[in-house]
N, CA, C and O atoms as a printed pandas DataFrame, in Angstrom:
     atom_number atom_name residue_name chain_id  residue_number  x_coord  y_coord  z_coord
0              1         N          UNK        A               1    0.842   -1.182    0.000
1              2        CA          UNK        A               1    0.000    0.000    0.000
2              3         C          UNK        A               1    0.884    1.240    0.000
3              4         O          UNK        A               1    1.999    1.552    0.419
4              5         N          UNK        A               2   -0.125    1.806   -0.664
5              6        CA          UNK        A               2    1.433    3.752   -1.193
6              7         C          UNK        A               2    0.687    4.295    0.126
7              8         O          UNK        A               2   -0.486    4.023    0.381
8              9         N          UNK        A               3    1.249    4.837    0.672
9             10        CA          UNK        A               3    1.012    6.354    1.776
10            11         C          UNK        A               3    1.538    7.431    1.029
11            12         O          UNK        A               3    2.440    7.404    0.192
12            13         N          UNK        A               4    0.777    8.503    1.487
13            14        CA          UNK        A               4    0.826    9.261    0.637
14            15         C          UNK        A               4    1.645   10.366    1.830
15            16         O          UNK        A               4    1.056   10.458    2.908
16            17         N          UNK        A               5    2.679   11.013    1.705
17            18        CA          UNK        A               5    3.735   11.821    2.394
18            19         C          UNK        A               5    2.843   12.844    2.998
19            20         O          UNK        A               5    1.897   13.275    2.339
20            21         N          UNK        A               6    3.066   13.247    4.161
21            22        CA          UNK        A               6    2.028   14.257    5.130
22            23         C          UNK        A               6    1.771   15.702    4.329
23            24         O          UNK        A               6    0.724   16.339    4.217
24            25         N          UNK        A               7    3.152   15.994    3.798
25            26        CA          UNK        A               7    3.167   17.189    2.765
26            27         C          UNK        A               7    2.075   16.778    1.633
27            28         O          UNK        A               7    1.187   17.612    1.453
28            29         N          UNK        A               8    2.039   15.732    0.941
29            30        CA          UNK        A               8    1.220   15.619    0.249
30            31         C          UNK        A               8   -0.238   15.588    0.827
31            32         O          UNK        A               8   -0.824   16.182   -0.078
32            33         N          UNK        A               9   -1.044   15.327    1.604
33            34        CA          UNK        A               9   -1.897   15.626    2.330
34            35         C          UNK        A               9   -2.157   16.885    2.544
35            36         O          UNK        A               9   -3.347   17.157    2.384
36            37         N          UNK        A              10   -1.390   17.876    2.889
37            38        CA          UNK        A              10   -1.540   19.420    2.778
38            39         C          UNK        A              10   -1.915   20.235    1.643
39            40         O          UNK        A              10   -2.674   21.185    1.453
40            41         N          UNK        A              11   -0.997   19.427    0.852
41            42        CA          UNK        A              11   -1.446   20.276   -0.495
42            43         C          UNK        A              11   -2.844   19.426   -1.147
43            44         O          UNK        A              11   -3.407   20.051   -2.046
44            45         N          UNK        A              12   -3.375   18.248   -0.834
45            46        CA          UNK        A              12   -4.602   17.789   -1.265
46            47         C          UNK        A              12   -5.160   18.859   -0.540
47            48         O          UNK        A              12   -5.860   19.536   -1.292
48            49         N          UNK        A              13   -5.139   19.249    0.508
49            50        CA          UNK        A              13   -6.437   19.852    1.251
50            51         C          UNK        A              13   -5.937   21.075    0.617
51            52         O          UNK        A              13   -6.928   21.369   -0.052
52            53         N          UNK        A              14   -5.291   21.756    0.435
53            54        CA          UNK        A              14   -5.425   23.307    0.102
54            55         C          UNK        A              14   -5.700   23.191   -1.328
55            56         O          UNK        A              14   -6.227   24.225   -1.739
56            57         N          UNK        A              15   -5.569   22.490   -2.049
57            58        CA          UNK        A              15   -5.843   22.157   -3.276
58            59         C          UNK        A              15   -7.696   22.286   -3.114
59            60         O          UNK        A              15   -8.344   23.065   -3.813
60            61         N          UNK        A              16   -8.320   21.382   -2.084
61            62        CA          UNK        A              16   -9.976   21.639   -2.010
62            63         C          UNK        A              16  -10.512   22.777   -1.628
63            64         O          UNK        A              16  -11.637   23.191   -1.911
64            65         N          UNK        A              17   -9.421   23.460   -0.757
65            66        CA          UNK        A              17  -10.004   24.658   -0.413
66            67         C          UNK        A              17  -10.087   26.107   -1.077
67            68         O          UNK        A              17  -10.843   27.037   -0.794
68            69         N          UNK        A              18   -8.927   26.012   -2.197
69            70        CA          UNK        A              18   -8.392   26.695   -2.585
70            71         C          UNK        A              18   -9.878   27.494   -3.181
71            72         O          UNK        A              18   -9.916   28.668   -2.814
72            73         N          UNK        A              19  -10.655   27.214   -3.724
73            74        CA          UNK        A              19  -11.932   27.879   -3.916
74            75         C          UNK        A              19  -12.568   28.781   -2.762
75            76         O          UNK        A              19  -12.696   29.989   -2.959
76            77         N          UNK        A              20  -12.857   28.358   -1.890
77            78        CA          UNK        A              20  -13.404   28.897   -0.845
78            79         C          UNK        A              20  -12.610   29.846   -0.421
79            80         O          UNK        A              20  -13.218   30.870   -0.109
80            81         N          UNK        A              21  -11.185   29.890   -0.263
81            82        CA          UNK        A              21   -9.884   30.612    0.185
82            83         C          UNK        A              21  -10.029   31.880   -1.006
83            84         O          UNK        A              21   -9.886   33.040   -0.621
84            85         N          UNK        A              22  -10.307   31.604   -2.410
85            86        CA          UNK        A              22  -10.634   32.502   -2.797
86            87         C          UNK        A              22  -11.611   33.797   -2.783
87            88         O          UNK        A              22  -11.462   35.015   -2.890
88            89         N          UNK        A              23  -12.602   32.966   -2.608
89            90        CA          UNK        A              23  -13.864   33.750   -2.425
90            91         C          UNK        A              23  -14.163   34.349   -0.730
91            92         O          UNK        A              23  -15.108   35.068   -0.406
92            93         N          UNK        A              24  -13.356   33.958   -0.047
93            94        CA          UNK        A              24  -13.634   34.438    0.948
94            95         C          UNK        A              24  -13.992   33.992    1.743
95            96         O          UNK        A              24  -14.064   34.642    2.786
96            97         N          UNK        A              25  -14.435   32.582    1.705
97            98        CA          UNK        A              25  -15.618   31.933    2.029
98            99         C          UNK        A              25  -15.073   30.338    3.452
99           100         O          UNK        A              25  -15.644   29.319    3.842
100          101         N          UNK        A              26  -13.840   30.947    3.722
101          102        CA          UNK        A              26  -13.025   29.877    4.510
102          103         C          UNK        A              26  -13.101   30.466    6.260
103          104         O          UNK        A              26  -12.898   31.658    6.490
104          105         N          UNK        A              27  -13.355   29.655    7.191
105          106        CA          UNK        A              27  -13.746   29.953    7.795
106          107         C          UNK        A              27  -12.108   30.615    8.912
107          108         O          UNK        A              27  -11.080   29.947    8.801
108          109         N          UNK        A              28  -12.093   31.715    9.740
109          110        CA          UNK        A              28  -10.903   32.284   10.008
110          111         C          UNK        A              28   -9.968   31.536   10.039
111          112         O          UNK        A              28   -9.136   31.874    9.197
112          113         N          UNK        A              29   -9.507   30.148   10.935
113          114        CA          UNK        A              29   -8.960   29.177   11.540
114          115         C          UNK        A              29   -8.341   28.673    9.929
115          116         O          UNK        A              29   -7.160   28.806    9.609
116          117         N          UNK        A              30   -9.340   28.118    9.093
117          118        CA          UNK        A              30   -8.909   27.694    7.990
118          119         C          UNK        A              30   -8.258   28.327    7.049
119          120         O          UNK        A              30   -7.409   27.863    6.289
120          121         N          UNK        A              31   -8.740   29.587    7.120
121          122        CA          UNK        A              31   -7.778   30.650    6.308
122          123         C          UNK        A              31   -6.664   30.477    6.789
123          124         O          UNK        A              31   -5.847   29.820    6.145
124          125         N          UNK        A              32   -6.434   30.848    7.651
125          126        CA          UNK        A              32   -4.831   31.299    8.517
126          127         C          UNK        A              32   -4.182   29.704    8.277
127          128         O          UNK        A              32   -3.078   29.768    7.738
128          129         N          UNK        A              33   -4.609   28.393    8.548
129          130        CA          UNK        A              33   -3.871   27.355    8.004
130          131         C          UNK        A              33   -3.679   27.053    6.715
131          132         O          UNK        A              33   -2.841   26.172    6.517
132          133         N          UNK        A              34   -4.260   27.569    5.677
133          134        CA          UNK        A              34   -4.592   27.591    4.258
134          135         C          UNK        A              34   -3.162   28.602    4.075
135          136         O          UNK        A              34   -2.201   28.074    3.516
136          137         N          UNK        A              35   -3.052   29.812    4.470
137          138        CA          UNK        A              35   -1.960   30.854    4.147
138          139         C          UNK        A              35   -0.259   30.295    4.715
139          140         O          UNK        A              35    0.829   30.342    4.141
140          141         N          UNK        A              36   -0.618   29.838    5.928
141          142        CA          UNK        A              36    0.570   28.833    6.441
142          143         C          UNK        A              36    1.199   28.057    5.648
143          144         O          UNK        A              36    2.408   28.230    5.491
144          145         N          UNK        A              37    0.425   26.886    4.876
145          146        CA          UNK        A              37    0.744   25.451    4.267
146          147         C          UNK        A              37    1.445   26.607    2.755
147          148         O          UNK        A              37    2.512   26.340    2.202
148          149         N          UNK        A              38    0.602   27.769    2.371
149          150        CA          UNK        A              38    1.528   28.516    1.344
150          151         C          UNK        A              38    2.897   29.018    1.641
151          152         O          UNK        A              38    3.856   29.243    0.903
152          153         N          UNK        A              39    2.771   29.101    2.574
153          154        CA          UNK        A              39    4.335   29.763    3.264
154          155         C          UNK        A              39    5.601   29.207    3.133
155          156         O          UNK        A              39    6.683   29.788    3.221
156          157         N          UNK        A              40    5.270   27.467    2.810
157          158        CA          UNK        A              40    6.040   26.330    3.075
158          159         C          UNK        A              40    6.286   25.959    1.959
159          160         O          UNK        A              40    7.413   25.474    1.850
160          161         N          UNK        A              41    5.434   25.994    0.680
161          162        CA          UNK        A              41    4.832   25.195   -0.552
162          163         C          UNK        A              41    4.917   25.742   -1.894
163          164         O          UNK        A              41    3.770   25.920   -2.305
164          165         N          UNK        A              42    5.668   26.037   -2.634
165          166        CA          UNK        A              42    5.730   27.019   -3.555
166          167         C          UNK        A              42    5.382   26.488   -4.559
167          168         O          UNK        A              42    5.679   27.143   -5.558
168          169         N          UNK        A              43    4.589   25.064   -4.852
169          170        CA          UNK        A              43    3.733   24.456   -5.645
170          171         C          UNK        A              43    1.990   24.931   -5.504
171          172         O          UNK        A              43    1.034   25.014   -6.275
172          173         N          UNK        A              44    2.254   25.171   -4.033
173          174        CA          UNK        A              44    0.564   25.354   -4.108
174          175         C          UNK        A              44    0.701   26.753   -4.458
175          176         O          UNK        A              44   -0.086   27.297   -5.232
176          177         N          UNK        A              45    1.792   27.427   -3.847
177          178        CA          UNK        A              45    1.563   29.124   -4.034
178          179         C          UNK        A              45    1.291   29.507   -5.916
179          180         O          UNK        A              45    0.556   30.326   -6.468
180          181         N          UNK        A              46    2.261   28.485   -6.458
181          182        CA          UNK        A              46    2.055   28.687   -7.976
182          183         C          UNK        A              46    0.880   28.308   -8.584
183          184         O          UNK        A              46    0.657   28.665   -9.741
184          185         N          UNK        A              47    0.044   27.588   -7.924
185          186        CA          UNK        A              47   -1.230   27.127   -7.998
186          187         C          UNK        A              47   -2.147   27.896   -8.120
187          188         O          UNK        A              47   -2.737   28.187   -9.160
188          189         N          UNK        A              48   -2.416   28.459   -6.562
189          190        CA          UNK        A              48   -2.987   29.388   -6.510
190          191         C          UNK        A              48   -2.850   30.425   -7.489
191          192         O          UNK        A              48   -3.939   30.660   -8.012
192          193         N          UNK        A              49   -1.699   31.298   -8.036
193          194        CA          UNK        A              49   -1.034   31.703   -8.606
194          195         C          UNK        A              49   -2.202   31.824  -10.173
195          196         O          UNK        A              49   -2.937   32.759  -10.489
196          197         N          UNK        A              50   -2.002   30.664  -10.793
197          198        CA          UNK        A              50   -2.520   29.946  -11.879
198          199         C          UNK        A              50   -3.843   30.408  -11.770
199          200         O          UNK        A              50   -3.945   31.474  -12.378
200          201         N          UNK        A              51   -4.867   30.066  -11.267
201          202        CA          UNK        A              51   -6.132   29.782  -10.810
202          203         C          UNK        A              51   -6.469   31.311  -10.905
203          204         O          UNK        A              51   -7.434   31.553  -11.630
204          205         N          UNK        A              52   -5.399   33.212   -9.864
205          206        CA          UNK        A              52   -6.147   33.708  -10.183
206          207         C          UNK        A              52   -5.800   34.714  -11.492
207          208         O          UNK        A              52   -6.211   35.846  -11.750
208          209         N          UNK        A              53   -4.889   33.841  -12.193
209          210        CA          UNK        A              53   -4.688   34.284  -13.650
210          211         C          UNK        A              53   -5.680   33.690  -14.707
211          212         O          UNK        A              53   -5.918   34.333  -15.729
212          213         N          UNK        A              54   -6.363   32.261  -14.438
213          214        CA          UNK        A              54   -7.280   32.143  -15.330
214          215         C          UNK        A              54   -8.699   32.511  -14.667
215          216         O          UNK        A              54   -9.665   32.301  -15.400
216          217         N          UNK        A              55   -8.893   32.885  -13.746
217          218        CA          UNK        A              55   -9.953   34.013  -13.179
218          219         C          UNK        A              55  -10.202   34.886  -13.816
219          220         O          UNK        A              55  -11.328   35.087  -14.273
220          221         N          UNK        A              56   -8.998   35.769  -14.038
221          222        CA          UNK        A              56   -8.654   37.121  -14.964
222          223         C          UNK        A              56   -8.635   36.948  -16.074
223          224         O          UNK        A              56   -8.678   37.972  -16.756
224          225         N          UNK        A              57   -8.595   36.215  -16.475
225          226        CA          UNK        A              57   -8.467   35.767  -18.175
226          227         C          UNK        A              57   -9.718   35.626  -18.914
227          228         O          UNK        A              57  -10.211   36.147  -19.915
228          229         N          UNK        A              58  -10.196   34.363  -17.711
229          230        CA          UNK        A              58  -11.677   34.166  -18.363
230          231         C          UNK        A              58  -12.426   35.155  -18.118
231          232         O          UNK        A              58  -13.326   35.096  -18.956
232          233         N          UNK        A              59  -12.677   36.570  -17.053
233          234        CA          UNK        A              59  -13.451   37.481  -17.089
234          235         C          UNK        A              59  -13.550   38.474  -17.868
235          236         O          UNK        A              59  -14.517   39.235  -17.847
236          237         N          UNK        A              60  -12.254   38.627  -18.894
237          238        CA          UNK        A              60  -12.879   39.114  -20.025
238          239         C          UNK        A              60  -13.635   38.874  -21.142
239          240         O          UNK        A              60  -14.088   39.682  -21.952
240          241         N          UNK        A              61  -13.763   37.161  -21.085
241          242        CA          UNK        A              61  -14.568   36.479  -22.463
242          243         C          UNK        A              61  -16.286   37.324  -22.282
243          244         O          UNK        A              61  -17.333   37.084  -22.883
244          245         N          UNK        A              62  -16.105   37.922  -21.653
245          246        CA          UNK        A              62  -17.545   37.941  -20.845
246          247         C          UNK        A              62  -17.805   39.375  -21.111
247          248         O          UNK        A              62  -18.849   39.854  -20.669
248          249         N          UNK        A              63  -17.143   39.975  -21.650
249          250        CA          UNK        A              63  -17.418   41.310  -22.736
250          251         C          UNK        A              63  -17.635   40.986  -23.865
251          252         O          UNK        A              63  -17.312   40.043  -24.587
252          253         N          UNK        A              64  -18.563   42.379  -24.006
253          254        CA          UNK        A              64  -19.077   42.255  -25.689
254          255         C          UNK        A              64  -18.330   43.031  -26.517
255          256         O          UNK        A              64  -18.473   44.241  -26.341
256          257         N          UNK        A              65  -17.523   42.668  -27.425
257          258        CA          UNK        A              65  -16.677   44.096  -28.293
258          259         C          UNK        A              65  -17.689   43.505  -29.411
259          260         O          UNK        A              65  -18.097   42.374  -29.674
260          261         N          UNK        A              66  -17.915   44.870  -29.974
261          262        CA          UNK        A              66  -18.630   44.602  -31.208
262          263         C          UNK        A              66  -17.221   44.346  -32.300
263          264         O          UNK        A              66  -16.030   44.610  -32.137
264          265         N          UNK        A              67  -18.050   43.643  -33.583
265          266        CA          UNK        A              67  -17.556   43.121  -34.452
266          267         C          UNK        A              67  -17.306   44.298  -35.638
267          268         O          UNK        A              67  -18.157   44.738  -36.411
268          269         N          UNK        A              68  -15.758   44.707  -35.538
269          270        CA          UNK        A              68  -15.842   45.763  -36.646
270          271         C          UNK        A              68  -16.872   45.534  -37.798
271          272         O          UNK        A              68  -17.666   44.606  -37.953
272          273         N          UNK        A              69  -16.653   46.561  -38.506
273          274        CA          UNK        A              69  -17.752   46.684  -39.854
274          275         C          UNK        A              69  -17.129   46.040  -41.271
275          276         O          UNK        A              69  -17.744   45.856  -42.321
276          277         N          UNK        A              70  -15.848   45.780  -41.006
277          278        CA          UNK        A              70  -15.266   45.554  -42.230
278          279         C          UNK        A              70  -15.339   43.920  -42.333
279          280         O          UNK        A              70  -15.394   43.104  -43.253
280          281         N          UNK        A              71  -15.308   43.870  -40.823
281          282        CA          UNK        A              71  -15.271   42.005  -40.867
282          283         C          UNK        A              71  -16.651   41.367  -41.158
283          284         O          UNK        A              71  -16.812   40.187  -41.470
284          285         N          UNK        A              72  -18.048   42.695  -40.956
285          286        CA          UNK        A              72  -19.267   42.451  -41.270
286          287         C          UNK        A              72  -19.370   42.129  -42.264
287          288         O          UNK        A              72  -20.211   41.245  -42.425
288          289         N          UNK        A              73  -18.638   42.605  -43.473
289          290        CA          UNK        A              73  -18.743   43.673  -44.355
290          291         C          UNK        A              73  -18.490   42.280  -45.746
291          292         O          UNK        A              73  -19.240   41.950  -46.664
292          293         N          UNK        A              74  -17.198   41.787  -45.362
293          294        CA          UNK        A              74  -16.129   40.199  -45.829
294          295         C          UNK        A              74  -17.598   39.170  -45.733
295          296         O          UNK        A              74  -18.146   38.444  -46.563
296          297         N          UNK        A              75  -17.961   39.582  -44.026
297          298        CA          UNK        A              75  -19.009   38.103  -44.205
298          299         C          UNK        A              75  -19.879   38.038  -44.604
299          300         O          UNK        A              75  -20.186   36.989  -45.170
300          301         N          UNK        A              76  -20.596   38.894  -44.554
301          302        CA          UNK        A              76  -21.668   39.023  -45.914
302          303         C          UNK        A              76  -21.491   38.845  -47.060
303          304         O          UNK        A              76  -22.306   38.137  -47.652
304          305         N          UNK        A              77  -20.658   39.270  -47.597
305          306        CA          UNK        A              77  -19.837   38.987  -48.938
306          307         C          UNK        A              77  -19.264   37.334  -49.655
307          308         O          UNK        A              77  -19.212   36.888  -50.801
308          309         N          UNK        A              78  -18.885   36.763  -48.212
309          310        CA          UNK        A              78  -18.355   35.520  -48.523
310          311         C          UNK        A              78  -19.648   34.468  -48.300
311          312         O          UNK        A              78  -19.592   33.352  -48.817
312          313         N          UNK        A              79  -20.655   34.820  -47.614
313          314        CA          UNK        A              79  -21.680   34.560  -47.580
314          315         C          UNK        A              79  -22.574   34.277  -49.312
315          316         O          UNK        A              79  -22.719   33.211  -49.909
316          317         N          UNK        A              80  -22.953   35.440  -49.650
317          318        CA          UNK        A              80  -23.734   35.839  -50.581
318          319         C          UNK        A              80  -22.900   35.280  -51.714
319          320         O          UNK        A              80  -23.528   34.651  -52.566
320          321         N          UNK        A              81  -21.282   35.431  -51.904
321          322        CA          UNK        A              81  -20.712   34.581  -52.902
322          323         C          UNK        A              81  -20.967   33.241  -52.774
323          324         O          UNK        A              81  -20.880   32.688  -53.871
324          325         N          UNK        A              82  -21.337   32.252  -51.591
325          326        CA          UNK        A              82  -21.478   30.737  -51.528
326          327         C          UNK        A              82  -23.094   30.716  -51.881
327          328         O          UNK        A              82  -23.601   29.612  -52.083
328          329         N          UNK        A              83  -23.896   31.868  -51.959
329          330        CA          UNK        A              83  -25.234   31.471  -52.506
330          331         C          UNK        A              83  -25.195   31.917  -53.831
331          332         O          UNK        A              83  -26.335   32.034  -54.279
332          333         N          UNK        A              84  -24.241   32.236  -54.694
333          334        CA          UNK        A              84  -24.310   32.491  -55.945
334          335         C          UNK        A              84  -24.274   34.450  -56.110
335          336         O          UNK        A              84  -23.728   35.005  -57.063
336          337         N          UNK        A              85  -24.963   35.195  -54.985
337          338        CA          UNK        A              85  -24.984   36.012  -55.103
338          339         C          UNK        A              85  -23.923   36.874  -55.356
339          340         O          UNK        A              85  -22.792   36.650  -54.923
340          341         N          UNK        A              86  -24.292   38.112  -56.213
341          342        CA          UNK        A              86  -23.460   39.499  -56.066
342          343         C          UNK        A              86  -23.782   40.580  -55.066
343          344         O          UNK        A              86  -23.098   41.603  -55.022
């Protein structure tokens, strides 16, 4: 049977919490051991790390830029050429 190294156990659990630790949502006690096990761990810190770069990343998909006019402009065009049209 594998055992799994006590360090590894730490970073499973901050690994589950790591959501809640984000949002705020960890209760004091757990925070403050959650920030500890980072202190030690520069795998989880890069983790964390990761997580709130694709936070930031994905919150811009979530704007609307409109679609210039010229690219309107092509698709209509490439459009209306596959139906025969001018």
């Amino acid at each position: 049977m594998n055992r799994a190294l006590p360090a590894d156990l730490d970073c499973i659990a901050a690994v589950e919490q790591v959501t809640d630790y984000l949002e705020g949502a960890l209760p004091p006690h757990a925070r403050t051991e959650f920030e500890q096990h980072l202190v030690t761990c520069p795998g989880c810190v890069t983790y964390l790390r990761q997580l709130r770069a694709q936070i930031a990343a994905s919150s811009t998909l979530a704007e609307q830029r409109p679609v210039p006019e010229e690219v309107t402009q092509e698709l209509l065009a490439m459009f209306r050429a596959s139906r025969g049209e001018k």
